[in-house]
VOGU-3710 file (C-alpha; in Angstrom, 3 decimals, decimal comma):
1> xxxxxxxxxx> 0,000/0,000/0,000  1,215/3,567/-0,878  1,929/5,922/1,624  3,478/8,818/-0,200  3,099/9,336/-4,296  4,499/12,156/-5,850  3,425/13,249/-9,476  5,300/15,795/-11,580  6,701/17,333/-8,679  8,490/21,097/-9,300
11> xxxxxxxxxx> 9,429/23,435/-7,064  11,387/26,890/-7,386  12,124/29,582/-4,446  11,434/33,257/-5,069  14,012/34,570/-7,027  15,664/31,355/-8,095  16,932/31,306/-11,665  16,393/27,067/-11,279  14,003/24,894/-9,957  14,706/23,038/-6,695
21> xxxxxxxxxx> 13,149/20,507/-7,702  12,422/18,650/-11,208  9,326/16,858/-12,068  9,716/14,053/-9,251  7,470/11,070/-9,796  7,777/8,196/-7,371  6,082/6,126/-4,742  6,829/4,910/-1,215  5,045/1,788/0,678  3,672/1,890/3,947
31> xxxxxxxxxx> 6,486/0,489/6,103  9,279/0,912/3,770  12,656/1,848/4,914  13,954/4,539/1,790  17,306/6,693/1,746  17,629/10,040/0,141  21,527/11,002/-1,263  22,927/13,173/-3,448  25,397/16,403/-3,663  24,666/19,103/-1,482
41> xxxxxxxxxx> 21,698/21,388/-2,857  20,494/18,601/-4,912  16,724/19,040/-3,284  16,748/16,337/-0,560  15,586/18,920/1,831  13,282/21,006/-0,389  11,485/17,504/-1,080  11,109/16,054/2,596  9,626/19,381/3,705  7,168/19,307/1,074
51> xxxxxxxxxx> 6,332/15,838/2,503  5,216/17,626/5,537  2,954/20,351/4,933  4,267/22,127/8,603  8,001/22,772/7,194  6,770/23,334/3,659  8,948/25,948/2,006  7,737/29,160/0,673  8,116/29,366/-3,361  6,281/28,140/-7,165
61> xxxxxxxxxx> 4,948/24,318/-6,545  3,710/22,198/-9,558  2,415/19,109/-9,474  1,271/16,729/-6,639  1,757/14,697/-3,355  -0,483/12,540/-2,298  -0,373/10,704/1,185  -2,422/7,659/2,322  -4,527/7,910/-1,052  -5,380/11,353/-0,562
71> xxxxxxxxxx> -3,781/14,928/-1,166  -1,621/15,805/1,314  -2,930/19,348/0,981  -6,404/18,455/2,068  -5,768/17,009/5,009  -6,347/18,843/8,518  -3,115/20,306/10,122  -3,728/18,302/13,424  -3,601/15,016/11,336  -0,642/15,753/9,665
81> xxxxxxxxxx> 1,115/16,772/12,515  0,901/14,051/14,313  0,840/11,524/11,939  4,323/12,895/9,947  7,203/12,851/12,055  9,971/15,278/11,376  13,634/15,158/12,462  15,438/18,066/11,810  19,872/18,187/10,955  20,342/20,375/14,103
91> xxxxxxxxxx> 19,109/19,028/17,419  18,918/22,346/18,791  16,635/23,782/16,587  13,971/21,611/17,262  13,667/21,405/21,000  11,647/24,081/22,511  10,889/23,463/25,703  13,969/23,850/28,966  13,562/19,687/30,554  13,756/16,351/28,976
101> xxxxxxxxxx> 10,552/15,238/30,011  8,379/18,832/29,405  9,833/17,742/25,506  8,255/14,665/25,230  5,241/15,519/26,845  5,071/19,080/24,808  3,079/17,565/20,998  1,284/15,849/23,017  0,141/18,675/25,295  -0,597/20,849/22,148
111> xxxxxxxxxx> -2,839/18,247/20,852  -4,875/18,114/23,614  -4,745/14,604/24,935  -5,583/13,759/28,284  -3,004/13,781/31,136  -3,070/9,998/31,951  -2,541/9,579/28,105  0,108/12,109/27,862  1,713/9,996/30,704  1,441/6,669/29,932
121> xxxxxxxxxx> 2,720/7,617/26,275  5,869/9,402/27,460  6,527/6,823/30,152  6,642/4,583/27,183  8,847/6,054/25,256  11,444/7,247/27,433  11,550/3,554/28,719  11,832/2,934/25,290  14,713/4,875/23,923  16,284/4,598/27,427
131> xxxxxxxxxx> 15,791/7,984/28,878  15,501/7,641/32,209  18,602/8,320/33,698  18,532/11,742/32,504  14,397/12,073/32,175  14,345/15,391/34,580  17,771/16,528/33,502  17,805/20,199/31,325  18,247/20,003/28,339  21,252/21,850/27,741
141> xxxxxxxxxx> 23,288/19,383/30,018  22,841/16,878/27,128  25,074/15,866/24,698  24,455/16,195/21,101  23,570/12,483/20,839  21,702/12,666/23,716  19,567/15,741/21,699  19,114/13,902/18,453  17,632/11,136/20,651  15,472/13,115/22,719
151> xxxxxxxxxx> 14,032/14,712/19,284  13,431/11,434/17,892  11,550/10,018/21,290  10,055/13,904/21,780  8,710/12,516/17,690  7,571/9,092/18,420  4,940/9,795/21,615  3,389/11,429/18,900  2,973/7,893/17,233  3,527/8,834/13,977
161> xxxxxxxxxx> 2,938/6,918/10,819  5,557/8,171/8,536  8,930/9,246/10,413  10,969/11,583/7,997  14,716/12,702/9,074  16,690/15,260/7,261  20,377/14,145/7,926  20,030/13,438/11,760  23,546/12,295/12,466  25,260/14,987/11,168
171> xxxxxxxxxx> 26,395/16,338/14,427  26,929/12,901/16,435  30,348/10,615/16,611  30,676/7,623/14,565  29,121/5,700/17,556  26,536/7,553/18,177  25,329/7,729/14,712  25,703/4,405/14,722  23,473/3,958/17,646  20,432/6,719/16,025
181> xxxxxxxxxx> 20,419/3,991/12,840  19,992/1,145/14,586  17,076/3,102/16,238  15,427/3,703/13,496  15,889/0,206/12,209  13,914/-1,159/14,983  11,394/1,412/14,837  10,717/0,441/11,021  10,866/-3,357/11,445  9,290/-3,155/15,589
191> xxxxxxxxxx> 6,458/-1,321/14,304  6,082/-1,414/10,774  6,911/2,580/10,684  7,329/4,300/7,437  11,085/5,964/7,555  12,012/8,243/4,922  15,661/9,471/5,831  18,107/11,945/4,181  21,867/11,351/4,634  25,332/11,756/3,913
201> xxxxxxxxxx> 26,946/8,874/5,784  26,028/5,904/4,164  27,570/3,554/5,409  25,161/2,636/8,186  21,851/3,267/6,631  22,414/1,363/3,184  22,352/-1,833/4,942  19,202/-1,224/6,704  17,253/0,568/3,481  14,978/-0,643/1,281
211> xxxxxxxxxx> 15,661/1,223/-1,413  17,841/4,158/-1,944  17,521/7,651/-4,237  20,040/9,350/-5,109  19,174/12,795/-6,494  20,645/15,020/-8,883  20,241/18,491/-9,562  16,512/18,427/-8,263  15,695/15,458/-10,452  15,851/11,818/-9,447
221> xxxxxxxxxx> 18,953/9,996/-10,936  18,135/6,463/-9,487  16,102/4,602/-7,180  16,709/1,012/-6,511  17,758/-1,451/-4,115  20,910/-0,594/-2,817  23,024/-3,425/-3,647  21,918/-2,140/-7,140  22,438/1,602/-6,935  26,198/1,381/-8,224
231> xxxxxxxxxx> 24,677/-0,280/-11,598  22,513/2,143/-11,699  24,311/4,730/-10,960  26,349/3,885/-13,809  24,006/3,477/-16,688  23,167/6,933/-16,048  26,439/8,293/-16,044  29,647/6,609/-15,680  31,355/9,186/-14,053  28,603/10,006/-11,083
241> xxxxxxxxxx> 29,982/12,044/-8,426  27,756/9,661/-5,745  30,215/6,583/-6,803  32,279/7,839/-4,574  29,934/8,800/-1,849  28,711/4,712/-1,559  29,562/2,174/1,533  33,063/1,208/1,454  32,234/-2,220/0,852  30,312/-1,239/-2,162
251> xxxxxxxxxx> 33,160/0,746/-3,966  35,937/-1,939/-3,116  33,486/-4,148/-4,765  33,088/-2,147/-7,719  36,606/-0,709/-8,103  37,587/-4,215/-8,233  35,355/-4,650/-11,486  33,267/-7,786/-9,422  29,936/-9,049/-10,880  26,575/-9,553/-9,200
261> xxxxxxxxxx> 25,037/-7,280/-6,175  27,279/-5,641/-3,797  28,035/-6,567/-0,101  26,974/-3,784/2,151  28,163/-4,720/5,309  31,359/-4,750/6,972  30,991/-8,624/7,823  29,872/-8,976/3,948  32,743/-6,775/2,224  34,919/-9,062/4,972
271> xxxxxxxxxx> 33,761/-12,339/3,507  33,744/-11,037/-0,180  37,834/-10,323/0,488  38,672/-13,470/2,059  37,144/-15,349/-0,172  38,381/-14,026/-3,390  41,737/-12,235/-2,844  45,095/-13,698/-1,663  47,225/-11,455/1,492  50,644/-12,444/0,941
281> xxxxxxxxxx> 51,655/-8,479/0,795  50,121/-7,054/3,757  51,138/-3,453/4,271  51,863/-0,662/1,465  54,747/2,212/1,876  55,154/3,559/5,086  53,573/6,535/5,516  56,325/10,056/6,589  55,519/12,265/9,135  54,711/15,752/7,893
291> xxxxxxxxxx> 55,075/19,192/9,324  58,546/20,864/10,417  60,005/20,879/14,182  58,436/24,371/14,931  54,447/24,275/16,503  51,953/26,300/15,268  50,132/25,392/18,061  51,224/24,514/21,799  49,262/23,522/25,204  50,529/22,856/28,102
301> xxxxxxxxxx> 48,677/21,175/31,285  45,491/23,354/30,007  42,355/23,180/32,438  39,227/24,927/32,025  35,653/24,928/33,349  32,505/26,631/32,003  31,678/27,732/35,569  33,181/27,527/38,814  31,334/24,578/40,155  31,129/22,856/37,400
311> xxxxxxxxxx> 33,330/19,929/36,729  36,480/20,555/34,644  36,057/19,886/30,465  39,612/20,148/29,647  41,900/18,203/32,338  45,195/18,950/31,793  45,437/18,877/28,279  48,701/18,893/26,061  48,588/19,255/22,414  51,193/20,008/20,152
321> xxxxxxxxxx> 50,569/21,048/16,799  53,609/21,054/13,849  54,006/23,870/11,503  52,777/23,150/7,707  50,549/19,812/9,337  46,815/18,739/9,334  46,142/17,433/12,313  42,622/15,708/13,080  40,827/15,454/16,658  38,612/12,538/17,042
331> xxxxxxxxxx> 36,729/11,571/19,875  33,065/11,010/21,251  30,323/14,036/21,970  31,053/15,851/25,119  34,412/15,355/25,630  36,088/18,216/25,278  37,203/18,802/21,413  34,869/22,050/20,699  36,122/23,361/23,794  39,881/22,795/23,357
341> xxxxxxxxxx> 39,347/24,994/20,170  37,707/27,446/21,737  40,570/28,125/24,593  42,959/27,689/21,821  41,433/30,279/19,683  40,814/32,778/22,619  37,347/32,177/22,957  36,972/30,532/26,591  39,916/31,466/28,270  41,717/28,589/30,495
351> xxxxxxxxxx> 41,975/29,005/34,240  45,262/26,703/34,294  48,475/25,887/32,007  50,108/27,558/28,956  49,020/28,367/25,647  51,150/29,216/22,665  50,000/30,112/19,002  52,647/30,449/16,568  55,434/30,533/19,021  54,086/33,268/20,887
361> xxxxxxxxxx> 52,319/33,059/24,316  48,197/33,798/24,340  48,299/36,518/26,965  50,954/38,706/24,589  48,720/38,749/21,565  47,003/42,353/22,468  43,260/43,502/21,041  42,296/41,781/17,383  46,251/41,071/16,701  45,710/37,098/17,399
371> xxxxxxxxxx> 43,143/36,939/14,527  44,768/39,383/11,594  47,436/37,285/9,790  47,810/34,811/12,872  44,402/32,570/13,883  40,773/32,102/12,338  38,341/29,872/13,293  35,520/28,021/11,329  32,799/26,996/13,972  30,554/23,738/14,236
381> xxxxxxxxxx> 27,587/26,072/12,779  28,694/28,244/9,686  25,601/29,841/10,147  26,853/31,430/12,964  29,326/33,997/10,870  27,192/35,354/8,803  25,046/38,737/9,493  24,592/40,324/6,643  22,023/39,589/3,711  24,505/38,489/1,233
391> xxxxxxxxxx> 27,729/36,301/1,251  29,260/39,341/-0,877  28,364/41,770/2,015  29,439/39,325/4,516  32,554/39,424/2,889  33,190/42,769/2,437  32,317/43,513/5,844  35,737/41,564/7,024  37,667/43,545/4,214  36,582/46,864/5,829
401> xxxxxxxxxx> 37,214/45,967/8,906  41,443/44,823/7,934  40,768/48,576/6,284  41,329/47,366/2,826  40,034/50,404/0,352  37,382/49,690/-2,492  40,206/47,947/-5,226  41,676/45,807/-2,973  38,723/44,717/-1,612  36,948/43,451/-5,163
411> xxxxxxxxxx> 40,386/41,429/-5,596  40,599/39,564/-2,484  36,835/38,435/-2,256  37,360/37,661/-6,218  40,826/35,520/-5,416  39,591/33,943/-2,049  35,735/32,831/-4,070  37,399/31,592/-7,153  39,417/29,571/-4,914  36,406/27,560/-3,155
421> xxxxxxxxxx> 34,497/28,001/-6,169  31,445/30,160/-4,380  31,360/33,021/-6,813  28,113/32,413/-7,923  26,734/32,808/-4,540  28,323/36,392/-3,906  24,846/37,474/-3,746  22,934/34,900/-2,369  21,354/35,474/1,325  23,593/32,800/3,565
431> xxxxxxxxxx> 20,875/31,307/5,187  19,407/30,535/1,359  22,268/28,169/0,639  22,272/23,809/1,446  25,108/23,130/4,425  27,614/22,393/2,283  27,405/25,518/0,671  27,329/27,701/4,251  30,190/25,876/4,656  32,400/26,635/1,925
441> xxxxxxxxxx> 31,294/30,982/1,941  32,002/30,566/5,797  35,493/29,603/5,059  36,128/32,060/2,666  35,250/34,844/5,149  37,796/33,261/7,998  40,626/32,925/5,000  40,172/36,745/4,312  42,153/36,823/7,337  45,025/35,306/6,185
451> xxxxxxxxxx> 45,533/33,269/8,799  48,715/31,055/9,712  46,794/28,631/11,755  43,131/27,703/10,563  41,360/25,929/13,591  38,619/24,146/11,913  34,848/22,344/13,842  33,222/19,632/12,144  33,919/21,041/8,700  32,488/18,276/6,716
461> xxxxxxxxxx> 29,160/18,315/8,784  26,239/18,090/6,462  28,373/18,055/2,741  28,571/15,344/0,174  31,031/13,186/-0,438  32,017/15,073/-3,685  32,479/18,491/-1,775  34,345/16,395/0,912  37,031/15,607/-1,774  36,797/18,906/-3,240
471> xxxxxxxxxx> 37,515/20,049/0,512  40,940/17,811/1,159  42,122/19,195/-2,053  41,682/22,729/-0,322  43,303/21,907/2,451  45,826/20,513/0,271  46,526/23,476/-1,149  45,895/25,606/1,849  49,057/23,849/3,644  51,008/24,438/0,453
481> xxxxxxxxxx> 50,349/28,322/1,181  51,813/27,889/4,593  48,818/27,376/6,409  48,604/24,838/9,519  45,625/22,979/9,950  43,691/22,099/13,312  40,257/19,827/12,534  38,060/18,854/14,973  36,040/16,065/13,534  33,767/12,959/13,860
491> xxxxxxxxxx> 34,267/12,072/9,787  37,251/9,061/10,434  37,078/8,679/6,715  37,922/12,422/6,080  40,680/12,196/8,222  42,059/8,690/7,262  42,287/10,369/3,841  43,326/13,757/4,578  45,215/14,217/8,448  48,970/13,766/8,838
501> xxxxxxxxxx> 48,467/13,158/12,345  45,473/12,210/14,236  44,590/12,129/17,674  41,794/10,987/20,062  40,190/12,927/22,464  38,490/11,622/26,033  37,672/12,729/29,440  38,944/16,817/28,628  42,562/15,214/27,374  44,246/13,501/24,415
511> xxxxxxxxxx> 44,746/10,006/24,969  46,688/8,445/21,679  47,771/10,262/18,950  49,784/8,899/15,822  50,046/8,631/12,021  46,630/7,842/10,477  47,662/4,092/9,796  48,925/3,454/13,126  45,993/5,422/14,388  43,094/4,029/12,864
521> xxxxxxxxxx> 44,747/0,231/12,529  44,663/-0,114/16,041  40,761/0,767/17,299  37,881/-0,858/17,160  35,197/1,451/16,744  36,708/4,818/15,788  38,256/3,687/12,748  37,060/3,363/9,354  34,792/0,816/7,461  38,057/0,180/4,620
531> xxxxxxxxxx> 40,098/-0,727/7,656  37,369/-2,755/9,487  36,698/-4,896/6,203  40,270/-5,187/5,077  41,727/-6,017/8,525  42,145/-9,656/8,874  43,663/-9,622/5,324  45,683/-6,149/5,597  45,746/-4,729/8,863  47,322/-1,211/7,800
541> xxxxxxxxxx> 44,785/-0,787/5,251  42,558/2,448/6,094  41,015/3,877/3,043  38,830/2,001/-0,027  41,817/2,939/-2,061  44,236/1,182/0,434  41,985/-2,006/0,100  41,725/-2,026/-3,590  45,464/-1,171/-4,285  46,542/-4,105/-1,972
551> xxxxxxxxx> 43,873/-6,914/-3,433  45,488/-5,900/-6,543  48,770/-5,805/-5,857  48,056/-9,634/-4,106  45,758/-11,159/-7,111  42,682/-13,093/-6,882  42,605/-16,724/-5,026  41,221/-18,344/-8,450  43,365/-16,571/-11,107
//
């Protein structure tokens, strides 16, 4: 039974010179489990909020949606409501309330149920999604994980029939991403619930899909099963940016020019190796350290606390960073990484231990001097630097204020948006443009600086795989300008591929830090999918390139 058609669906914001989207026709059953990918601003989020009439966007619609045989359009407000669940990418922005439990109980309340239902029904759900440990707790003591989860559960009491996220593990560590999935798995095949999710991280939710779509430029490019979606993905266009963006165990599979469906999972790309490809050479070149014996970046014995009696988030913390390296911090929610960048960059200032950027002790850098030519900072929400009503504007306002006149203003927003490729969104509104897009104008504006030392939060948070490779070549180049690089990041993929050193963070300290193959070789969990599949054949193996590189250099067991 159809839950959800769409017919010659078109959509275009005000002012757009292209549609959003591109006369969309498709179906999805009742109790179906389908994935939305593509590129950033290829309409994934322009079409889910049209799928709830609450969030629908403001611009020229053609064409239909219809939703449990009916249009969606024509049903009442309070139906739709309850019955379509939506997660949004930012678990801030969708709680309202200040305590855990006033969240759940807060649709419900609005609807105008009874108290002993509105009881029994959170009860249930924080029991559940195993919220009672922290059911009276405010809800800015939570973790991000913690949020996304609350959101979800705050969603569910409402016992919706369709549950529709819009990239929902953006902002969580690998495990608790992992975690949300598995959620929603057992919410689809527990209750039969319709999930319609939109993501970037795919290696978790193509396993438990039932069919995937990958979207291009507002128009559908294929929809299928997703051990098929490489196929497919290649009769429409052998060079598809979203091969690259697949499960790992999906593009070892098809670099390696196999036949049949894919493996998905780690266990299956495991199985698919061992049985098929010899491991007499296990490791490749060892990898050099890069960077030069100066630091960019230096703390010593660094403690700080948001308040004085709250518990300490940094304990003692020593980091060293080399001139002319990337270096990548990995580590769970909560435990100190944002926060470490903050004291580093002047932000939070630490109560205990010594701080050095560029040689040259915090406390001497006087007024603005530590961020012209010496420090910027992209944050966790791009959206945060912007406060003007175009990127162009935004722009010139950091010009002005580094007193550049008129001429050598034009130039350096021209060189600095040629080099990220955003010139054709000089005079788009900021809060118009997809993630990935914030993203990229958000770093132009903190390289206007020209800064020595770029400290960088989460900076592949809600882009594509394609503008993720786009953004290692940046970096790339960035270092070859002289630039040291500081990433804080949950992506282990993006840093396998990109870091010269990585580190982890827990409990307000570093704990390990080494060479990416030594690194990520050696954990369980935050390491990547390449090196999880490829491990009992080649245990340095971290990247889908490593893998494939390594079964070729060994040969197939039959050849």
């Amino acid at each position: 039974m159809e839950i959800f058609r769409v017919e010659n669906l078109s959509f275009k914001y005000p002012q757009a010179k292209s549609k959003a989207l591109d006369g969309l026709n498709f179906s999805v059953e009742s109790g179906e489990f389908v994935t939305l990918c593509g590129q950033s601003g290829c309409g994934k989020t322009t079409l889910l909020r049209l799928l709830k009439p609450e969030l629908s966007p403001h611009g020229e619609k053609e064409g239909a949606v219809f939703y449990r045989g009916g249009a969606l359009e024509d049903f009442d407000r309070a139906d739709t409501a309850a019955e379509i669940g939506f997660v949004l990418q930012q678990p801030e922005s969708q709680i309202v309330t200040d305590r855990v439990w006033h969240e759940l109980a807060f649709g419900l309340e609005n609807l105008g149920l009874p108290t002993e239902v509105i009881r029994r029904r959170v009860g249930e759900m924080a029991g559940f999604f195993g919220i009672e440990e922290w059911f009276n707790k405010d809800v800015e003591e939570l973790s991000g994980g913690q949020k996304q989860l609350l959101n979800l559960a705050s969603v569910m009491v409402m016992q919706p029939k369709v549950l529709i996220l819009d990239e929902p593990t953006s902002q969580l560590d690998p495990i608790a991403a992992a975690d949300f999935i598995y959620t929603l798995q057992r919410l689809n095949r527990e209750l039969g619930l319709t999930v319609i999710l939109s993501e970037h991280r795919l290696e978790d939710v193509f396993p438990v899909a039932d069919r995937v779509m990958v979207m291009d430029e507002g128009k559908i490019a294929a929809f299928d099963n997703p051990r098929k979606i490489a196929s497919a993905l290649k009769k429409a266009d052998t060079d598809h940016p979203m091969l690259k963006a697949l499960p790992c165990a999906v593009r070892i599979f098809d670099s390696l020019k196999s036949k049949g469906d894919s493996p998905l999972t780690v266990k299956e790309g495991r199985l698919f190796l061992e049985e098929n490809y010899k491991s007499d050479t296990k490791e490749l070149p060892a990898e050099k350290p890069e960077g030069s014996d100066e630091y960019a970046a230096k703390l010593k014995d660094v403690w700080f606390r948001y308040e004085k009696n709250t518990p300490d988030v940094l304990r003692g913390l020593n980091l060293s960073v080399k001139v002319g390296e990337h270096y990548c911090i990995l580590g769970g929610n909560g435990t100190g990484k944002t926060t470490s960048l903050n004291v580093l960059s002047g932000l939070n200032k630490a109560y205990a231990g010594k701080i050095y950027v560029l040689g040259k002790r915090m406390k001497d850098y006087k007024g603005n001097e530590l961020y012209r030519g010496a420090l910027a900072m992209l944050p966790q929400n791009s959206q945060s630097v912007f406060f003007k009503n175009t990127v162009r504007e935004d722009l010139e306002e950091i010009c002005q204020a580094l007193g550049y006149d008129a001429e050598t203003t034009k130039a350096e927003i021209s060189a600095v948006s040629q080099k990220l490729s955003v010139d054709h969104l000089m005079q788009s509104h900021p809060f118009d443009l997809s993630g990935g897009e914030q993203q990229k104008c958000a770093l132009a504006k903190m390289l206007l600086l020209k800064p020595r030392l770029l400290l960088l939060d989460e900076p592949t948070k809600g882009i594509d795989a394609f503008a993720k490779l786009n953004l290692m070549d940046l970096l790339k180049e960035l270092k070859g300008d002289g630039i040291t690089i500081l990433t804080v990041t949950h992506d282990v993929e993006f840093a396998a591929l990109s870091a010269d050193r990585c580190a982890l963070f827990f409990d307000g300290e570093i704990i390990s830090q080494d060479l990416p193959r030594e690194f990520f070789s050696q954990n369980s969990f935050y390491t990547t999918a390449a090196n999880r599949i490829a491990r009992s054949l080649y245990p340095k193996a971290i990247t889908c390139e490593d893998v494939t590189e390594l079964c070729k250099i060994n040969g197939e067991k039959n050849a």
